[in-house]
KOLZALO-241984 format. One record per residue (C-alpha): residue number from 0; residue in three letters; chain; x, z, y. Coordinates in steps of 0.1 Angstrom, whole numbers. Each point is the difference from the previous one (the first is absolute). Layout:
   k   r c    c1    c3    c2
 NUM ALA A     X     Z     Y
...
END
This chain:
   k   r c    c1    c3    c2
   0 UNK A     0     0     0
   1 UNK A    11    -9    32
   2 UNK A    11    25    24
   3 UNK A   -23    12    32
   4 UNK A    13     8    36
   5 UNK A    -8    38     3
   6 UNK A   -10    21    24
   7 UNK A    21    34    12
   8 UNK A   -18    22   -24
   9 UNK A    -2    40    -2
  10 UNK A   -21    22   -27
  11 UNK A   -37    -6     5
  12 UNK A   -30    25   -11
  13 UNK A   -19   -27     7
  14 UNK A     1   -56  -337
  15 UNK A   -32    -3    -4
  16 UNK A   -24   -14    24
  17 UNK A   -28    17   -13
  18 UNK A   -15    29   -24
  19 UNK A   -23   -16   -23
  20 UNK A   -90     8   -10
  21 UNK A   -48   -18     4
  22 UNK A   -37     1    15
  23 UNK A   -33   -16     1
  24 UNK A     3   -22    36
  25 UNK A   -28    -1    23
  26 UNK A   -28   -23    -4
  27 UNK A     3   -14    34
  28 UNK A    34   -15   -17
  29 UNK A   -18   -15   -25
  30 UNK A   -11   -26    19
  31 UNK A    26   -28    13
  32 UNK A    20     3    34
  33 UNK A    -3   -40    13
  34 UNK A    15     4    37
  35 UNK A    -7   -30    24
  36 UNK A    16   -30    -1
  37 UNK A    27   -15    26
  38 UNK A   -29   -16    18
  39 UNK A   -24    25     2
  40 UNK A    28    26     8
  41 UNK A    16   -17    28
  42 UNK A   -38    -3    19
  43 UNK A    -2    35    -9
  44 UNK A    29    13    19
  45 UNK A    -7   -23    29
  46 UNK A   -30    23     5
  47 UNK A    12    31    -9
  48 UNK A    29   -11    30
  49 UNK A   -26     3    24
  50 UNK A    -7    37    -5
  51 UNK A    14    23    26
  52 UNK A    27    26    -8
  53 UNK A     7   -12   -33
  54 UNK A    36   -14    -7
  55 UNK A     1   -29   -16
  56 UNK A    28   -14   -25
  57 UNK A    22   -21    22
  58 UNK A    -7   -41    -9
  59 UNK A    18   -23    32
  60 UNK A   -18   -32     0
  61 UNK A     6   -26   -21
  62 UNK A    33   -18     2
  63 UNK A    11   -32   -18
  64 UNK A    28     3   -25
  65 UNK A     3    38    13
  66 UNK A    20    20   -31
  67 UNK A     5    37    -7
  68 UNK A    21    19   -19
  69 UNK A    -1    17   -27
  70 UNK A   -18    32     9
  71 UNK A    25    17   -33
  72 UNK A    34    -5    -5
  73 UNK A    19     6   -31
  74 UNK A    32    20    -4
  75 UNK A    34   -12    -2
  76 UNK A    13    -5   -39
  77 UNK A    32    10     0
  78 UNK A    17   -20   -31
  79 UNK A   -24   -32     5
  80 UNK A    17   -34    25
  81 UNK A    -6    -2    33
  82 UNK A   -28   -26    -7
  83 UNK A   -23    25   -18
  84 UNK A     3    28    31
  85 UNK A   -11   -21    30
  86 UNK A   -20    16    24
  87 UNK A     6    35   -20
  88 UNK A     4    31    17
  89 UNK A    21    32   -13
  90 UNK A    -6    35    11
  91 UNK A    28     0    25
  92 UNK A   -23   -27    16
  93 UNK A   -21    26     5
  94 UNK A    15    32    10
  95 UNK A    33   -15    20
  96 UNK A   -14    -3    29
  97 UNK A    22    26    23
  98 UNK A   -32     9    23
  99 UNK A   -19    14   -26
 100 UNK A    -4    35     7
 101 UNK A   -19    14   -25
 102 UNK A   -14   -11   -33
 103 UNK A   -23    11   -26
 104 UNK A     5    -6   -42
 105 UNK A   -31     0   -19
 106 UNK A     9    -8   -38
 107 UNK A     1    10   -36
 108 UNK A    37     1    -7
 109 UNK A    26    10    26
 110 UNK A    37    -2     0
 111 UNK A     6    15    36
 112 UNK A    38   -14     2
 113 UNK A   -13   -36    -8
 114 UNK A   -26    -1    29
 115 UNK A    25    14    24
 116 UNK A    25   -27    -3
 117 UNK A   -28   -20     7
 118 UNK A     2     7    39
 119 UNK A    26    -9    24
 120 UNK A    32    19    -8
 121 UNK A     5    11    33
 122 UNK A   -34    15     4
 123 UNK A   -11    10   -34
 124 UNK A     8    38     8
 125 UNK A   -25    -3    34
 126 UNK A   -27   -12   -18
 127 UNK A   -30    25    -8
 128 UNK A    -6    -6   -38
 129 UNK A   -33    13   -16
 130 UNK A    -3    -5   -38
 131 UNK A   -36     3   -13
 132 UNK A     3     2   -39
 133 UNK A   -24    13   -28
 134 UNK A    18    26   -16
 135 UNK A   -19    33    12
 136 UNK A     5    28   -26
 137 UNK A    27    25     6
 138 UNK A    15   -11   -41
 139 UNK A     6   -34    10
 140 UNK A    32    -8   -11
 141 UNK A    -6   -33    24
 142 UNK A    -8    21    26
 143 UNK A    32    22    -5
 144 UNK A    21   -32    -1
 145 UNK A   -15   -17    34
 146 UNK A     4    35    16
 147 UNK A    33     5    -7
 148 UNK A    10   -35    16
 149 UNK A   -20     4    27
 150 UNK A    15    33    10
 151 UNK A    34   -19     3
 152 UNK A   -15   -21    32
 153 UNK A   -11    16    28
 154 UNK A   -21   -28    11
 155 UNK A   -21     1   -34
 156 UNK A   -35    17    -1
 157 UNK A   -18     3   -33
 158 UNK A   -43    -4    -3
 159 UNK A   -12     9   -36
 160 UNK A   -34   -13     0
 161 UNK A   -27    17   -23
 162 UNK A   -10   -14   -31
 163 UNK A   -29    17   -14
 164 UNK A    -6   -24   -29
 165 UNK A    27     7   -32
 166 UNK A     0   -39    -4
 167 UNK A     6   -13    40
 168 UNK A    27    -5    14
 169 UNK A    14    -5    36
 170 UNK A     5   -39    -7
 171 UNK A    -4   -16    34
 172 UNK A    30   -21    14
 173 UNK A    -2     2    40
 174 UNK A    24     6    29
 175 UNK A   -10     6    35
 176 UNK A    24    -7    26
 177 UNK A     3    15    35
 178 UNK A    26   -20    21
 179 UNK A    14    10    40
 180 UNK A   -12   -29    13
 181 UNK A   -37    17     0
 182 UNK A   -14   -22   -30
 183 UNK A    -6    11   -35
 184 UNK A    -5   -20   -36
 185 UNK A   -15     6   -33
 186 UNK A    11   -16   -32
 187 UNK A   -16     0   -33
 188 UNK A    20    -9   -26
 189 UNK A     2     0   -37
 190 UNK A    35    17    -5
 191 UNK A    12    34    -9
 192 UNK A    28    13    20
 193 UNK A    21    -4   -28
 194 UNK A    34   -22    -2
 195 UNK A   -14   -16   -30
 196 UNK A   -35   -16    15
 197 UNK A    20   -13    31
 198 UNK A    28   -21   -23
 199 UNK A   -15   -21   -29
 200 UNK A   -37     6    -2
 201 UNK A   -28   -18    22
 202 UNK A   -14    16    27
 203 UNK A   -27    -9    26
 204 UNK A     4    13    35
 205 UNK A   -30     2    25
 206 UNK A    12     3    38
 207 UNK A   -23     9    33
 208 UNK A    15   -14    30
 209 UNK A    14    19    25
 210 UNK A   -30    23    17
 211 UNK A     2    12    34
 212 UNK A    -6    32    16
 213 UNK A   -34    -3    19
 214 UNK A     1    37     5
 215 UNK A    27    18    24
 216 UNK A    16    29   -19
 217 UNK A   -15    34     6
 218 UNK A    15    36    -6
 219 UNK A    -8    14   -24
 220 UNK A   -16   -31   -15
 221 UNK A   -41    -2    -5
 222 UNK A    -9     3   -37
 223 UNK A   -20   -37   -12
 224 UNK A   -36    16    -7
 225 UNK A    -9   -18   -35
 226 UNK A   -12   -35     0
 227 UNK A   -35    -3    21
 228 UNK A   -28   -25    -9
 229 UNK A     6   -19    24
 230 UNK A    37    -9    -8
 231 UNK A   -11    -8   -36
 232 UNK A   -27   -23    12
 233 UNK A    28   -23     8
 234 UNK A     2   -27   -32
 235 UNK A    26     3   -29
 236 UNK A    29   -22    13
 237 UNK A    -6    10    38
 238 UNK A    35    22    12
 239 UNK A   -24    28    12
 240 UNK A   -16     1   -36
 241 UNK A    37     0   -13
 242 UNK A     8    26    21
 243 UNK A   -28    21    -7
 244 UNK A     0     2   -36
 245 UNK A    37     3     3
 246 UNK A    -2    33    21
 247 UNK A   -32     9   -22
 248 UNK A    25    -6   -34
 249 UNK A    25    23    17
 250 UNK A   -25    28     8
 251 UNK A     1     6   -41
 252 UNK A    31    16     2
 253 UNK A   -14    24    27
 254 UNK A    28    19    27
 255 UNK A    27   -18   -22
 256 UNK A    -1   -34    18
 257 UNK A   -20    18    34
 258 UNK A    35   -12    19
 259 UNK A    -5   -35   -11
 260 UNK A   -34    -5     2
 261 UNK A    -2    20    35
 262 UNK A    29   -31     9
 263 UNK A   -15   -30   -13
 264 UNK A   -33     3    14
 265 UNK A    20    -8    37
 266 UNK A     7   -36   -15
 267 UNK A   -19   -30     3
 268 UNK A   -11   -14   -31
 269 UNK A   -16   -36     9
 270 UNK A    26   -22   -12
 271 UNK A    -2    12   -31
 272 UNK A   -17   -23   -30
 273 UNK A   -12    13   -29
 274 UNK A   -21    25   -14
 275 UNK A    11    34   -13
 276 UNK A    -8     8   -42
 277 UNK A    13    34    -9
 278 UNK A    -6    33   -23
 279 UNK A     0    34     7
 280 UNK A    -9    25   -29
 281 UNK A   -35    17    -3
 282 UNK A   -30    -7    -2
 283 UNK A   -18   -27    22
 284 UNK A   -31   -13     8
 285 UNK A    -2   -38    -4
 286 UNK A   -25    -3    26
 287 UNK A    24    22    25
 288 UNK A    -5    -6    41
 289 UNK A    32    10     2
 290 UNK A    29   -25   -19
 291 UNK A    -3    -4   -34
 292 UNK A    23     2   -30
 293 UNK A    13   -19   -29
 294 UNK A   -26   -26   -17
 295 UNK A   -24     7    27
 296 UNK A    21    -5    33
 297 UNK A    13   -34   -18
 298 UNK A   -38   -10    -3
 299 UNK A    -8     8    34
 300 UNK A    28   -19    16
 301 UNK A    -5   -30   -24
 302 UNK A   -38    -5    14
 303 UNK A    16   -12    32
 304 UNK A    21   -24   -20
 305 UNK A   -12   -40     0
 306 UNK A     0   -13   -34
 307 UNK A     4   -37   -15
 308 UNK A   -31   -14   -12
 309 UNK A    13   -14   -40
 310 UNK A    17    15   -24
 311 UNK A    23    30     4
 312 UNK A    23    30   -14
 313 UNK A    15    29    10
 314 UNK A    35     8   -15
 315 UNK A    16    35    -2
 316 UNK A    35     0    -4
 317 UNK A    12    37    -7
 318 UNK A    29    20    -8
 319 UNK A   -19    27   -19
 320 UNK A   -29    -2   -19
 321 UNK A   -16    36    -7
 322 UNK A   -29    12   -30
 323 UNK A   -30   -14    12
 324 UNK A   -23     6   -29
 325 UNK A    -8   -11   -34
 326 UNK A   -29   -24    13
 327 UNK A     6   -24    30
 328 UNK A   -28    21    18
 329 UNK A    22    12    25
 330 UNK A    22   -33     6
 331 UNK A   -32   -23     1
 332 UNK A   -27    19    14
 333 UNK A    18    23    27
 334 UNK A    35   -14    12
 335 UNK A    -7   -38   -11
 336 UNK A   -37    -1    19
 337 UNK A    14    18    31
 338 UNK A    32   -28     7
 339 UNK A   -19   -29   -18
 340 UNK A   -27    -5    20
 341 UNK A   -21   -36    -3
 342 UNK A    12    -1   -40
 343 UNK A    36    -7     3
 344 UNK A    18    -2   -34
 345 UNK A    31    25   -10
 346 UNK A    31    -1   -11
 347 UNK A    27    24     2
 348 UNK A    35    -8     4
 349 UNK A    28    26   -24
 350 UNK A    33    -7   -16
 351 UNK A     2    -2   -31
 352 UNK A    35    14   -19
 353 UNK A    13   -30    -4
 354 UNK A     2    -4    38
 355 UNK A    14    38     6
 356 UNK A    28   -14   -25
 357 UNK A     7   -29    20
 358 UNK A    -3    17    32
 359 UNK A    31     6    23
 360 UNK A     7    38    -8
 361 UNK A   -16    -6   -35
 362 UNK A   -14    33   -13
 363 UNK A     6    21    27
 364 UNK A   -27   -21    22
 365 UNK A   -24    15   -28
 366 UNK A     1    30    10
 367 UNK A   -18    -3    33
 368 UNK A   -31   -22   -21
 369 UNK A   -24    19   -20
 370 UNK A   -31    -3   -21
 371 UNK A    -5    19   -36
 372 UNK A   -11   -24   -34
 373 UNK A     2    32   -26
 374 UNK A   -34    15     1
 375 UNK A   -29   -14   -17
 376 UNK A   -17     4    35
 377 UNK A    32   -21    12
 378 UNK A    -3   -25   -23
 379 UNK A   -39    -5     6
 380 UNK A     9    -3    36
 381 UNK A    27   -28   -11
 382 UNK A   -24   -23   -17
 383 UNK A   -23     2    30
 384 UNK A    26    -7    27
 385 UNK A    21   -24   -26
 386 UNK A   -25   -33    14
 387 UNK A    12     7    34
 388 UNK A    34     6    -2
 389 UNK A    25   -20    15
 390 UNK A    39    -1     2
 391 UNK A    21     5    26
 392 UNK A    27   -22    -4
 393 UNK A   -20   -32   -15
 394 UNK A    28   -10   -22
 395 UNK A   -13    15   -29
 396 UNK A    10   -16   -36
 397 UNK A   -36     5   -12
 398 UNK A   -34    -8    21
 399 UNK A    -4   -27    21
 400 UNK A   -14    -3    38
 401 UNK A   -34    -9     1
 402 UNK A    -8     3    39
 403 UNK A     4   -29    20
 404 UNK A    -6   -28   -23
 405 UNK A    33   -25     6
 406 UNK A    10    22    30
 407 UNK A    33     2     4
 408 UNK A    22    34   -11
 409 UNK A     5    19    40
 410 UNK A    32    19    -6
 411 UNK A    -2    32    20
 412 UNK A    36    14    -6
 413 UNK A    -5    31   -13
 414 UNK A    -9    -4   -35
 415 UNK A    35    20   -12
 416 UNK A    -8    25    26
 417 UNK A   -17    25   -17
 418 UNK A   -33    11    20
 419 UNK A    -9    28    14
 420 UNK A   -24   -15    26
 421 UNK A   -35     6    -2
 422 UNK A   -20   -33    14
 423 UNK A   -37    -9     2
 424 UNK A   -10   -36    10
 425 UNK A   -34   -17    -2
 426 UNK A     6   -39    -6
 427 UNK A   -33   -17    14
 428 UNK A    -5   -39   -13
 429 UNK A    22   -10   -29
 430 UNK A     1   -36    10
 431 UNK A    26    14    29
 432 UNK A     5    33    -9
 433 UNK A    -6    17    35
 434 UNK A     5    36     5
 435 UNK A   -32    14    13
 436 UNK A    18    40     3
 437 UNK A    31    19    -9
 438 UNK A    14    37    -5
 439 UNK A    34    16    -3
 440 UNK A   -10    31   -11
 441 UNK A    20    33   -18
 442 UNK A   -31     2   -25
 443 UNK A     4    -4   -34
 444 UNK A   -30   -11   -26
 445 UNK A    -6    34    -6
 446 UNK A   -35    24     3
 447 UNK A    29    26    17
 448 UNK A     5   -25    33
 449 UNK A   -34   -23     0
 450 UNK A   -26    32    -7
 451 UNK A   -21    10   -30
 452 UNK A   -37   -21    -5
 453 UNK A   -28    15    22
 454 UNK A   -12    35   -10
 455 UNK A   -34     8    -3
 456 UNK A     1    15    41
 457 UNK A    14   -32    12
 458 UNK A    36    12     2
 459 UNK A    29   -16   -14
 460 UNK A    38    22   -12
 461 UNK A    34   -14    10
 462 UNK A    33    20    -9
 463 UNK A    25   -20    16
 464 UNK A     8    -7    34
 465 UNK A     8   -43     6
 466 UNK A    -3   -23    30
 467 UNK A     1   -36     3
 468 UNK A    -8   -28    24
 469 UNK A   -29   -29    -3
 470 UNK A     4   -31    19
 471 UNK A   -22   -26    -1
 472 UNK A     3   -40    18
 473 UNK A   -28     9    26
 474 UNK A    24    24    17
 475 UNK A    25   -18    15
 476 UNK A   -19   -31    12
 477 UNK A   -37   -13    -1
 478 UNK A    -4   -27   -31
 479 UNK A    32    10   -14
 480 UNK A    10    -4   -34
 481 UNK A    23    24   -23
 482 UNK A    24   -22   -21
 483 UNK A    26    16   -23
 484 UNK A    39    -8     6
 485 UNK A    31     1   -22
 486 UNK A    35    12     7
 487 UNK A   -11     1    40
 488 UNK A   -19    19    22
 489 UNK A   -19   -33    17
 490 UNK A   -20   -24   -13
 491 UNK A    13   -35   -14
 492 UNK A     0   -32    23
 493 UNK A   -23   -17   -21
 494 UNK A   -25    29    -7
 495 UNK A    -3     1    39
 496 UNK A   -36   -16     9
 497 UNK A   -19    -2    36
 498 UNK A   -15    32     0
 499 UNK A    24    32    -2
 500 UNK A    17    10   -29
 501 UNK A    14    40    -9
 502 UNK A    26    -2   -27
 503 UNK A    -1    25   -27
 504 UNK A    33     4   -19
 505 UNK A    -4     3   -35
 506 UNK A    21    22   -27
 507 UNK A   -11   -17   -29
 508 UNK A     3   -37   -11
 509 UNK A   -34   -19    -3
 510 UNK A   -19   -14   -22
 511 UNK A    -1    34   -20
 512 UNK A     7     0   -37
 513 UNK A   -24    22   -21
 514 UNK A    13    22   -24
 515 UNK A     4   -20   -36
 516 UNK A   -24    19   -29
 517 UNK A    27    23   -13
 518 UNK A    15    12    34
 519 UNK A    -3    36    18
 520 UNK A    14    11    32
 521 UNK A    33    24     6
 522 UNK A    -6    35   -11
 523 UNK A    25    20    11
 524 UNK A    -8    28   -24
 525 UNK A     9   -24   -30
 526 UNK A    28    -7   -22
 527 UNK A    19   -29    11
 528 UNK A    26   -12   -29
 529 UNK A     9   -35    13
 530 UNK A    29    -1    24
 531 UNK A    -7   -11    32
 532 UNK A    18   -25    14
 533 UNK A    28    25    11
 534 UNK A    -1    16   -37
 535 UNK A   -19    30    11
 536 UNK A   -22    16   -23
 537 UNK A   -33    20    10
 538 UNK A    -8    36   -19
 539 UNK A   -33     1    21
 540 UNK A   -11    31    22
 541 UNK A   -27    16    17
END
């Protein structure tokens, strides 16, 4: 990275992913979710633009041949060519900026040395660090270890946020920047804060532009009040609907984010795109006022979303895969009708062994991919999810790719990168394969991050905590079309039509290649005899 001119500067105040249960769902989700078409949905937000006080989702007129980037970027691969990490970005990227003043960690895993050489050397001791992590009770051998680092840097504050669910975990992947030049930034990413997820795995990053302070400071500061009604009657995808789920998200963790919360609601919000999706443990109505969680916050955000009129599918592509039941009751009639609105078909992308073999650390990338085959309730889930599965590397020996007809193979780069990105895209018409939405997200297909079925009150249980970000085409420009890139973050010359185009860089090669009749996913719990391609062998753990 290239060095910045700095400022005179002076102290400032200012191993597993997851732990891996099912209900009767409501009968209003019995019925299908069919949101509006493109159409319909545009003349629809024409008139809702014409109600006072209500932010709309930023869409500039219409400008021929007018591109956007790619709302996520992937990380930087560090034993792939130069040709496979265009447009990439690496943590430094994100942290060495010398006026950053003050950042805050949210994540599952932590290596405190790592993210501090992650700042400008020369003002990595002036920056105030807070770490928010999920290990909360006092036996934590976790907790003992991150303490006991952080105690050597003066800079470092620890946040242990509560966890009152034996199976959540603190998974979100988020840093919020403070920076001297009176603007702030918040990225989502899909990353722990581990030297091992920033070198040879794939990554997605999610970055807000710079926001400006539309507040003077005060002293002592004024605490946010909580979200009103009024701020959340802003659309998903509007900044001040970003903003106040955001500060609404951070609220969950009561007086241990109050400093950052009472700081980011100074900042002006309206550049940002994209809609907010995030967890926090509890229980939750599904027909909240307030912002809603897991499954149900996804559905409410997707009914803004346009959607192509002609076939469609939705494709998961995860790093972890949890117990979701020995009947697909939970997968098909909870998580699958909340994101699959309209009928869209599913498939999920996993690797299978053969491609954590062939991977660029081998076995070792196996470690940070998980789902369980041993059980007979783990089998039953296999056969159920087996018609949807999908590699991730597409070069498989047996199966063959059925999507796309004579399409042409789209090679994304990554396929030896192991992933560890969790991506959700919608892909409208087949005939061009438009993106009608997309998500970097930390969530996981797991109960634990999306929520349990509806009980009988109208309340649905998350354990974990996750965030992620939904874009969609309508947000950047009116008429705009989503089209998937590879190996860059803009879109290709001749994918470039008359009305504007938002690229959406891709991890995964397309068409996908179903898994071949005999085939099952990684399971890092499993006996691995085979060598991999470095002669490692895999004994399996927990």
């Amino acid at each position: 990275m290239d060095r910045r001119n700095k400022r005179g500067l002076a102290a400032s105040n200012h191993s597993s992913d997851e732990p891996h249960r099912e209900s009767t769902p409501p009968q209003t989700l019995l019925h299908p979710i069919s949101p509006p078409t493109k159409k319909r949905r545009l003349s629809e937000q024409s008139e809702q633009q014409e109600v006072a006080g209500a932010e709309q989702p930023r869409s500039p007129s219409k400008t021929p041949s007018q591109t956007f980037r790619s709302p996520f970027q992937l990380t930087r691969i560090q034993d792939l060519q130069d040709e496979f990490n265009k447009d990439t970005i690496t943590l430094n990227d994100l942290l060495g900026d010398p006026l950053i003043s003050e950042c805050w960690n949210f994540n599952y895993l932590h290596d405190i040395d790592f993210l501090m050489e992650g700042f400008d050397e020369d003002v990595r001791d002036l920056v105030n660090v807070h770490v928010v992590h999920g290990f909360w009770r006092r036996d934590s051998e976790s907790k003992k270890s991150l303490e006991e680092k952080a105690s050597r840097r003066k800079n470092v504050t620890l946040h242990a946020a509560y966890l009152p669910n034996m199976f959540g975990t603190h998974h979100t992947k988020m840093l919020i920047l403070l920076r001297r030049d009176d603007t702030a930034q918040v990225i989502i990413h899909t990353a722990n804060m581990i030297a091992r997820d920033w070198t040879n795995l794939t990554q997605a990053v999610w970055s807000s532009p710079l926001l400006p302070l539309k507040q003077p400071p005060t002293h002592p500061p004024v605490s946010a009040p909580p979200a009103t009604q009024q701020s959340l009657s802003s659309p998903p995808g509007s900044g001040a609907r970003f903003k106040a789920d955001l500060l609404n998200y951070l609220q969950a963790y009561g007086n241990r984010c109050r400093r950052i919360i009472d700081e980011l609601a100074r900042y002006d919000f309206s550049a940002v795109r994209g809609a907010l999706v995030a967890s926090v443990p509890g229980k939750h109505s599904v027909d909240a006022a307030t912002t809603r969680w897991g499954w149900a916050g996804m559905q409410q955000a997707l009914e803004n979303v346009p959607l192509s009129e002609g076939e469609s599918e939705v494709v998961v592509q995860v790093s972890s895969i949890a117990t979701l039941g020995g009947t697909d009751a939970w997968f098909r009639r909870t998580f699958c009708r909340a994101i699959g609105g309209g009928g869209a078909a599913f498939k999920v992308v996993f690797p299978t062994a053969d491609e954590i073999r062939r991977s660029l650390d081998g076995y070792q990338s196996g470690a940070s991919i998980h789902t369980k085959t041993q059980s007979a309730q783990q089998a039953k889930q296999l056969e159920y999810l087996r018609p949807v599965f999908c590699h991730w590397a597409n070069d498989a020996p047996e199966g063959k790719a059925e999507l796309g007809g004579d399409m042409l193979v789209k090679e994304a780069g990554r396929k030896r990168a192991a992933p560890h990105i969790k991506t959700y895209v919608r892909y409208g018409n087949k005939s061009d394969r438009s993106i009608d939405w997309a998500m970097v997200t930390s969530a996981n297909l797991s109960k634990q991050a999306w929520g349990e079925a509806t009980n009988a009150y109208g309340e649905m249980h998350i354990a974990s905590y996750e965030i992620g970000v939904l874009v969609w085409p309508a947000l950047f420009a009116q008429d705009a079309t989503m089209a998937a890139t590879f190996l860059r973050d803009t879109a290709q010359e001749d994918s470039v039509e008359d009305s504007p185009v938002v690229a959406l860089r891709l991890p995964y090669n397309l068409p996908l290649q179903p898994y071949g009749s005999h085939e099952v996913p990684w399971a890092a719990t499993a006996k691995h005899t085979e060598p991999d391609w470095m002669g490692g062998l895999w004994v399996g753990h927990s």
